[in-house]
C-alpha positions in Angstrom: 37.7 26.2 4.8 37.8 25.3 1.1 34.7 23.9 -0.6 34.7 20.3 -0.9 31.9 19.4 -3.5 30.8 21.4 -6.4 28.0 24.0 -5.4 27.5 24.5 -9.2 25.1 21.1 -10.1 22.5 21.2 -11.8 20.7 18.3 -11.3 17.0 18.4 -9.9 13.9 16.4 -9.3 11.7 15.7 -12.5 8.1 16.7 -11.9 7.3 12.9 -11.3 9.0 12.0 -7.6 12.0 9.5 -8.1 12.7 11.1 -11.9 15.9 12.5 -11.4 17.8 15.0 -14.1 21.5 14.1 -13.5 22.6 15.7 -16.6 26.0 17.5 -16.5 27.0 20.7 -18.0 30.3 21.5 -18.6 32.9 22.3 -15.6 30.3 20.2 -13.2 31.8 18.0 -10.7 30.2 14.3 -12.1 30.3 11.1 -10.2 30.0 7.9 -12.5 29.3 10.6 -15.4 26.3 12.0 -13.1 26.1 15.5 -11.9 25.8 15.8 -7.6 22.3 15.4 -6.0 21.3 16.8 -3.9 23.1 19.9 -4.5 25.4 21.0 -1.7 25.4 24.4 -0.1 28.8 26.1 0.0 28.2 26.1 3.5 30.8 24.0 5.6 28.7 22.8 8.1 26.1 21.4 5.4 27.4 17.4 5.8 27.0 17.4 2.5 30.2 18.9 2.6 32.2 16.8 5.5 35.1 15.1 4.9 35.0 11.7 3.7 36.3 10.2 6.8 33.7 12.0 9.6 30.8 10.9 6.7 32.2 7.5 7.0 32.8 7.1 10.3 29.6 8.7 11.3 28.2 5.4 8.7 30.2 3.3 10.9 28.8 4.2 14.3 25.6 4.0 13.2 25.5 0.6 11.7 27.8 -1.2 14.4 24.5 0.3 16.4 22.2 -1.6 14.3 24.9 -4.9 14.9 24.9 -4.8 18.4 20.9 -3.9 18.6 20.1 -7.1 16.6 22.4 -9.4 17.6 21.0 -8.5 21.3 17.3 -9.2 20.2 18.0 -12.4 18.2 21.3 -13.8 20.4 19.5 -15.1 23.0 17.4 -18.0 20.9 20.5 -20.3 21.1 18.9 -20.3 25.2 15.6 -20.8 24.6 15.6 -24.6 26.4 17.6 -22.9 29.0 15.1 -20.4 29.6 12.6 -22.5 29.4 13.9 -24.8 32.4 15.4 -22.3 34.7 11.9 -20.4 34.7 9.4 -23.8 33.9 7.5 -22.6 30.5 7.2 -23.9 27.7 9.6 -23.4 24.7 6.8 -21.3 23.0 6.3 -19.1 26.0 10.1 -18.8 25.9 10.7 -18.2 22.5 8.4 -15.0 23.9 11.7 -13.4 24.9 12.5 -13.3 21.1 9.4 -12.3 20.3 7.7 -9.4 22.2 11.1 -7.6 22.4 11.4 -7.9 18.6 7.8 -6.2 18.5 9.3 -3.1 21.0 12.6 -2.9 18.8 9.6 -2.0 16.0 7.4 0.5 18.2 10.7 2.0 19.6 10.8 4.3 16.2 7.4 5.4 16.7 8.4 7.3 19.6 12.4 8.2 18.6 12.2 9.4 15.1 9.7 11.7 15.9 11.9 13.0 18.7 15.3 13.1 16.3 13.0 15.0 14.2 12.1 18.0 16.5 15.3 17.4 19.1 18.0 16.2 16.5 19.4 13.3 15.5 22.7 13.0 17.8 21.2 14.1 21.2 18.2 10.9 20.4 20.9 8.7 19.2 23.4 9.2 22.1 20.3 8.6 24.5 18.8 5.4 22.8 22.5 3.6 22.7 22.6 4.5 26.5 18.6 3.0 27.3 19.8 0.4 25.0 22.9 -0.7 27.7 20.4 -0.1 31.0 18.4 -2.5 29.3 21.4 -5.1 29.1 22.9 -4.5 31.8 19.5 -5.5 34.1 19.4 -8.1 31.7 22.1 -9.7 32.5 20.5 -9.7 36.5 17.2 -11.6 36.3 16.4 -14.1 38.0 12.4 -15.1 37.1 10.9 -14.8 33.4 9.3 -11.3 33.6 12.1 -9.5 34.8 14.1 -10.6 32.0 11.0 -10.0 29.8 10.9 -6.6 30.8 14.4 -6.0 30.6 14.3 -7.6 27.1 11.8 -5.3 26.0 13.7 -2.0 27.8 17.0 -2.4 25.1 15.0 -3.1 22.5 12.5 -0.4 22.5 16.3 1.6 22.9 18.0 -0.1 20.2 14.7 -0.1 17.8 15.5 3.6 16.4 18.9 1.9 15.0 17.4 0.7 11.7 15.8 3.9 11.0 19.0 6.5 11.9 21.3 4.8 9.5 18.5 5.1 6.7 18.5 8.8 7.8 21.8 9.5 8.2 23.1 7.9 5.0 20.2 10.4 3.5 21.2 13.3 5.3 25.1 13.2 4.2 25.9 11.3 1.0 24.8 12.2 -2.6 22.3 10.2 -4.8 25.1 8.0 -6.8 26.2 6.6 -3.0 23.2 6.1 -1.6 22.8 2.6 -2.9 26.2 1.0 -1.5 26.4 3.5 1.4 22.7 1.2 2.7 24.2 -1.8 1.6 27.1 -1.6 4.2 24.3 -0.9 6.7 22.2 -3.6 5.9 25.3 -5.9 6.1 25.4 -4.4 9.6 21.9 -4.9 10.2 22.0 -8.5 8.5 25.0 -9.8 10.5 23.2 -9.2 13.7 21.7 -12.4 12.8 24.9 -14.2 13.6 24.1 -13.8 17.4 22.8 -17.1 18.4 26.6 -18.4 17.1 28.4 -15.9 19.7 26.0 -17.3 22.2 26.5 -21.0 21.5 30.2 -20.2 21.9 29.8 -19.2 24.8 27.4 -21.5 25.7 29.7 -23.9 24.7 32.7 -22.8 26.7 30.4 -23.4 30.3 29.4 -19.9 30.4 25.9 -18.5 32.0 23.7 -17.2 29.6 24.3 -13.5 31.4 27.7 -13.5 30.0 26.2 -12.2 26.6 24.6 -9.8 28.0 27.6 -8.6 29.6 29.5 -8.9 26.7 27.0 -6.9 24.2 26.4 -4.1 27.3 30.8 -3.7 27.5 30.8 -3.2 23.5 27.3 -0.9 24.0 29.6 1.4 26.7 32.4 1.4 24.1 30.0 2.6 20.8 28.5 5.0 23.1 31.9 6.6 23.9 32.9 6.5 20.2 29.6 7.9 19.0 29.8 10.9 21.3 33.2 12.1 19.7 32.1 11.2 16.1 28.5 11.7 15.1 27.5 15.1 14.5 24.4 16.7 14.2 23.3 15.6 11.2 19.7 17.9 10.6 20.1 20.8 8.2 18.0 22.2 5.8 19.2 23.4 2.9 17.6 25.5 0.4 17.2 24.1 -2.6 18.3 27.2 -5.6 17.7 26.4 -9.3 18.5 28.7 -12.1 15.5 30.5 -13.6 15.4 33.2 -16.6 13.2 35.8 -15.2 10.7 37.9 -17.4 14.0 40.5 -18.3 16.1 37.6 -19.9 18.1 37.6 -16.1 18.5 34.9 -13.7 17.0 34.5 -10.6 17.0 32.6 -7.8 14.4 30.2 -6.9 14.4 28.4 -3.2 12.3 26.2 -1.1 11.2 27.4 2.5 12.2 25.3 5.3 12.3 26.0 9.2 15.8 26.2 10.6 16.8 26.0 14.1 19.5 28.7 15.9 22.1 25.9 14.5 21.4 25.5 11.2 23.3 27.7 8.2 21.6 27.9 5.6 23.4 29.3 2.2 21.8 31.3 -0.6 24.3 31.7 -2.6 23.5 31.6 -6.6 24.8 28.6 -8.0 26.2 29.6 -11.0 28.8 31.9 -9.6 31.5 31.3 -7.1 30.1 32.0 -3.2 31.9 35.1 -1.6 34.2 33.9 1.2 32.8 36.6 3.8 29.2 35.2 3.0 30.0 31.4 4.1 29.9 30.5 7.9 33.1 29.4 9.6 33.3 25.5 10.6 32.0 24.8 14.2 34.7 24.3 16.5 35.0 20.8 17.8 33.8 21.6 21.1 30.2 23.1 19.5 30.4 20.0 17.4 29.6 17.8 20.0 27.2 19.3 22.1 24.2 17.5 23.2 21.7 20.4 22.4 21.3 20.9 18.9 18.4 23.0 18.9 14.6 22.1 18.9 12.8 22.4 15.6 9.0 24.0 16.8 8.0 23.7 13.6 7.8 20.2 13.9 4.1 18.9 15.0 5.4 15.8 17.0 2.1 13.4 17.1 0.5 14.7 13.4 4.2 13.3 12.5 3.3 9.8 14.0 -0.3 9.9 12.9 0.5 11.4 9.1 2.8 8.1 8.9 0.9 5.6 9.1 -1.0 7.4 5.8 2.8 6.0 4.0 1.5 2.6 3.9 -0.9 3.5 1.0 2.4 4.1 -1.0 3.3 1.0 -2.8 6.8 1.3 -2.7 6.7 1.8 1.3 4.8 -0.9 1.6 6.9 -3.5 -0.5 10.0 -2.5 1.9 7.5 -3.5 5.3 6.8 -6.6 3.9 10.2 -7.7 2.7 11.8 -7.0 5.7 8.6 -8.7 7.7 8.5 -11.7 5.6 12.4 -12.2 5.8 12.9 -11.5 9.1 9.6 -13.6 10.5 9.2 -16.2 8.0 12.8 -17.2 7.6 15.3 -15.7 10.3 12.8 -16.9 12.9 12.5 -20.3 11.3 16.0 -20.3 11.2 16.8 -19.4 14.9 14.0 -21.3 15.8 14.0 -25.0 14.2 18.0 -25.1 13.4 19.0 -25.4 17.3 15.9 -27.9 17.7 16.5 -30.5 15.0 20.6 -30.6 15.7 20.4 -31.7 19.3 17.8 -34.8 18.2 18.6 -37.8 16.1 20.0 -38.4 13.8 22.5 -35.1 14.2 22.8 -35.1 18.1 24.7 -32.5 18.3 25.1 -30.6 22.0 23.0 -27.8 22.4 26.3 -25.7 22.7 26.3 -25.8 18.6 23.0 -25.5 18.2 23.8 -21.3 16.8 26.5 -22.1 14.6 23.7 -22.2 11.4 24.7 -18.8 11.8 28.1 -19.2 9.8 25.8 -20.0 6.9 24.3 -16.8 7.3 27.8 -14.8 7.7 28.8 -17.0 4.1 25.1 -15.6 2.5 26.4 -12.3 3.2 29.5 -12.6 2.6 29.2 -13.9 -0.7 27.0 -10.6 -1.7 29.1 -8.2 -0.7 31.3 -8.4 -3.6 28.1 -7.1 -5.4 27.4 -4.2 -3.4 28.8 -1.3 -6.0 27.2 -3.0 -8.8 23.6 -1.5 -7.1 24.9 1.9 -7.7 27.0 1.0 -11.0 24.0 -0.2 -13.0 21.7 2.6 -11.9 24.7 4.5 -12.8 25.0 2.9 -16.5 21.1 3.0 -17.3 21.0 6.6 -15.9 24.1 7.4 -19.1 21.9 5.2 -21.4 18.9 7.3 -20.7 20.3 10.8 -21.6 21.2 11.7 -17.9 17.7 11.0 -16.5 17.6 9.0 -13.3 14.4 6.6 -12.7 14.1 5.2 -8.8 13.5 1.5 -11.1 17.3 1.8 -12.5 18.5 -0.7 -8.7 15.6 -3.5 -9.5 18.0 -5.7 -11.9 20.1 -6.6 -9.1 17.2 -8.2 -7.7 16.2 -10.6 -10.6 19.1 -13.5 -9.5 18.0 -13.3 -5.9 14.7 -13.1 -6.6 15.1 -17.3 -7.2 18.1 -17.9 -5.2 16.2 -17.0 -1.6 12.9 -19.0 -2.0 15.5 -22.1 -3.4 17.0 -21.9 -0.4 14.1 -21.8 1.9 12.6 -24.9 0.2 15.9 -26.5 0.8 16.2 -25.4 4.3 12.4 -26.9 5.3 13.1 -30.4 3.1 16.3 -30.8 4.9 13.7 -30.5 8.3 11.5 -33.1 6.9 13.5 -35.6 5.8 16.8 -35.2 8.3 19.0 -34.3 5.1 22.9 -33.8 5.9 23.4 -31.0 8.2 25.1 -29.4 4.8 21.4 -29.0 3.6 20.9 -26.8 6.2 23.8 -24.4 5.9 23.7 -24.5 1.8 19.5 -23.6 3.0 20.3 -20.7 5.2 23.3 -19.3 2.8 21.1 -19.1 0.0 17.8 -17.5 1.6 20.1 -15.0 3.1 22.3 -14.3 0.2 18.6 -13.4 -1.6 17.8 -11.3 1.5 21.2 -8.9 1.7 19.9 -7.5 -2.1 15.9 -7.1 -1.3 16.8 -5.6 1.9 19.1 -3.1 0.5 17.8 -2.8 -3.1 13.9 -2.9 -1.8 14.9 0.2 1.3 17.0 2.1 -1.8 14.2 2.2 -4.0 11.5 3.6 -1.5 13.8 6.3 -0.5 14.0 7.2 -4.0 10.9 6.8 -5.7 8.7 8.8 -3.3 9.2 12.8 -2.5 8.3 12.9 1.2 9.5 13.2 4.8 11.8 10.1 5.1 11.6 10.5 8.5 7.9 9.7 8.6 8.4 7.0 5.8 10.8 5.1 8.3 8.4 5.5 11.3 6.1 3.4 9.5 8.6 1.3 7.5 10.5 -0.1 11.2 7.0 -0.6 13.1 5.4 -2.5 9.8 8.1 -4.5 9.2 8.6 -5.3 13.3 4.6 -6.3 13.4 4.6 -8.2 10.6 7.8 -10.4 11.6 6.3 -10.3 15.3 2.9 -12.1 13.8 4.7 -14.3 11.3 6.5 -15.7 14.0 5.1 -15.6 17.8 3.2 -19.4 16.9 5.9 -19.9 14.4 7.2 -22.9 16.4 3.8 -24.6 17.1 2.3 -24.0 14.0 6.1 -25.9 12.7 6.1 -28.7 14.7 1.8 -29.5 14.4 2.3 -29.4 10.6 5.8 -30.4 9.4 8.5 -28.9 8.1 8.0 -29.5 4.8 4.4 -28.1 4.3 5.4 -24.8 6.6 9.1 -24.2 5.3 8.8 -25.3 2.3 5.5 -25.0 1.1 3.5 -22.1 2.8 6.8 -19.7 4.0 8.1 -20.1 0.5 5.0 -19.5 -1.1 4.7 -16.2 0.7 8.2 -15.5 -0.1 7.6 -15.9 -3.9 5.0 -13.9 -4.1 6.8 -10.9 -2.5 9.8 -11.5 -4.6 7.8 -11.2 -7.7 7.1 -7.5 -7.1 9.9 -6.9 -8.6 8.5 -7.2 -12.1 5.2 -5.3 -10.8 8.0 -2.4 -10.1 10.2 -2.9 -12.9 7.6 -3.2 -15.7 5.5 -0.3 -13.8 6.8 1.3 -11.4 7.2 4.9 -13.0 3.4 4.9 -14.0 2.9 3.7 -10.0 4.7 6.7 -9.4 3.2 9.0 -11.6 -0.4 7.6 -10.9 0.7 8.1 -7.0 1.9 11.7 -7.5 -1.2 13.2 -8.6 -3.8 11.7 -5.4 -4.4 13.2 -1.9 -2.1 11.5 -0.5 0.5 13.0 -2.4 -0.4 16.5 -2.1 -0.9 16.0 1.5 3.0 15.0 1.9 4.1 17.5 -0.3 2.5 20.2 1.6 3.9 18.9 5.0 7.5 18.2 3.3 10.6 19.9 4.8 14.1 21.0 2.8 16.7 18.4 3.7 13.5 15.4 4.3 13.2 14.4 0.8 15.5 13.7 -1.6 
């Protein structure tokens, strides 16, 4: 099978994690002027090396996964009365059915990325989408409050490993320069999920049962399951990483990384400046092989120092910029969202029926929508400043694209919570949600982008701790959101507290842009650093 990618790059990490040497010699295969990182093996079972399709495809499966799992855990909000009459609670305790499974959909990764890690990632991916439909499908069977709790809480804890696989997988098979708009099409994904209380209104509004959502998410579960198992390849190999050296005798040598490697794993030592024999490089796996369940176990891999050594990646300051983001967004205003939209419509002076009270989620579908357009420019201006800086790649080079939304999203949450207070046009709302959400797309993507690259470590371990932060944080923000709302006001909670949080976090930016290399270099040289390092695997980093 012919080599797709260039083996020949010569681009490498800089002494300083997240410094990136992407200059080109001549002959070098160059993407947006930029030489290939990571470097493929010749190898063509390294996914590095897939075609673009089965990369794409495998991109696709994985982020219609992180749809379905979100639209599942927020969906059901639009029922909150219902729930709350057909089992007598309150809507607070109801709103619990929002609430604790969003906290499980966060400790779900805690237990499944350690397991992708040692198992594989298709044999833990194929297993979570099928927990994930048991958990709907009993779901959509309750009849009293804690059976639907626990149900609840069973498909999320599934569907929780979906917001770290994509952030894996993206890792594990595209180079550097697509990294950036290769998360953004997940995080639109991800984002969109948030349009579930709409498909549940409709429904709602058509006369159906609540149950029929559940029915309807667990039918397109079955389907992605089916798809997934024909598409998604074992993604886990570790590739040696081979630089050009002149030895002590003015000839080259080679220079690798160790890394353990399971009976499935090829791993290439070829030297990269000359063409790779043809009877050295392993044949393609056969379909068949392709998509068997057992991909190996890694016994190299120490399965609870993983979940204890990440916890230690909240100390990193790029890490812990991503937990908050996606915790203030998510529990400060998605929550707000689901939660006070669908109450203020159906009162005066809006009464509108309680089959509407979702469709704020159109706003959210225009927010995103309205980004998307942007997406390439995350990897096009890293791109430019990388050719403006002689070839050298810093992890800072994707903050710019943050600066517009950096005002645009805390705008729209004042709007949003002075629309509350003083029943402004219901266009106040939508115009609200559009805005915070546009600002959202970019510091989810931009934020996740940046910690990936600005920090040489075990990503899997990184996005243990990333998807339980970010789940606890939203699960605080938000389990007395409604109370704590309707005691104070909207305008003083929306408006004025939520956005002053939101502010704050946005801000970082500057921290980062202005300092964020001496962060990094200051960072490299602790403990903490050395401790990663000397626990980090080939193929887990960059």
């Amino acid at each position: 099978m012919a080599i797709i990618h260039d083996v020949h790059s010569h681009a490498h990490e800089e002494d300083v994690p997240g410094t990136v040497n992407l200059q080109v010699k001549e002959g070098e295969e160059t993407h947006y002027g930029q030489a290939l990182f990571p470097v493929p093996s010749p190898d063509p079972n390294d996914p590095l090396q897939w075609p673009t399709w089965k990369k794409n495809s495998i991109l696709l499966s994985c982020s219609i996964f992180s749809f379905l799992g979100n639209s599942a855990l927020i969906g059901p909000s639009t029922y909150i009365g219902l729930y709350a009459h057909e089992f007598g609670v309150s809507a607070n305790t109801a709103a619990g059915l929002i609430n604790y499974p969003n906290l499980a959909f966060g400790f779900g990764s805690l237990l499944l990325v350690p397991l992708y890690r040692k198992f594989g990632r298709r044999p833990v991916m194929l297993a979570s989408m099928l927990t994930y439909a048991v958990g709907l499908i009993a779901a959509s069977q309750c009849t009293t409050y804690g059976g639907l709790m626990g149900a609840r809480v069973v498909h999320a804890f599934g569907s929780g490993v979906c917001e770290a696989l994509p952030v894996q997988l993206v890792n594990d098979i595209f180079f550097l320069h697509e990294r950036g708009q290769k998360l953004g099409w997940y995080t639109v994904a991800l984002c969109l999920g948030a349009t579930g209380p709409m498909f549940s209104g409709f429904m709602l509004a058509g006369g159906q049962s609540w149950r029929l959502y559940f029915y309807v998410e667990f039918a397109f579960a079955v389907a992605l399951l089916i798809f997934s198992f024909f598409v998604v390849e074992e993604t886990r190999y570790h590739r040696k990483i081979i630089h050009d050296a002149p030895s002590p005798e003015g000839t080259t040598t080679h220079l690798a990384t160790t890394s353990s490697k399971t009976e499935h794993e090829a791993i290439t030592e070829e030297h990269i400046s000359s063409p790779p024999s043809p009877s050295l490089i392993p044949a393609r796996k056969p379909f068949s092989q392709q998509l068997s369940l057992w991909t190996g176990t890694d016994h190299n891999e120490p399965f609870f120092l993983m979940i204890a050594r990440s916890f230690t990646y909240l100390l990193v300051p790029s890490t812990f910029w991503v937990i908050t983001t996606y915790g203030i967004y998510i529990g400060l205003c998605g929550f707000a969202f689901s939660f006070i939209f669908p109450i203020k419509i159906v009162e005066a002076p809006y009464n509108w029926s309680q089959t509407k009270a979702g469709l704020h989620s159109i706003a959210t579908i225009i927010g995103f929508g309205t980004a998307l357009p942007f997406l390439p420019y995350v990897d096009k201006l890293a791109a430019y400043l990388t050719k403006r800086n002689n070839g050298i790649r810093e992890a800072e080079m994707r903050l710019g694209m943050l600066l517009p939304a950096m005002i645009i999203a805390p705008a729209g949450q004042v709007l949003f919570g002075m629309a509350a207070e003083e029943n402004l046009h219901w266009i106040a709302y939508m115009f609200g949600v559009a805005m915070t959400q546009w600002g959202g797309y970019f510091y989810f993507t931009v934020t996740l982008a940046y910690a990936v690259d600005s920090y040489t470590a075990n990503l899997s371990e990184m996005l243990i701790i990333m998807n339980l932060g970010k789940q606890a944080i939203s699960f605080g923000l938000s389990i007395e959101v409604l109370n704590w709302i309707l005691a104070t006001g909207y305008a003083k909670v929306i408006a004025g507290a939520f956005t002053g949080v939101l502010v704050l976090n946005n801000l970082m930016v500057l921290v980062f842009m202005a300092f964020g290399k001496r962060i990094r270099v200051a960072t490299s040289k602790t403990w903490l650093a050395r401790m990663h390092r000397s626990s980090a695997v080939a193929g887990e980093t960059h």
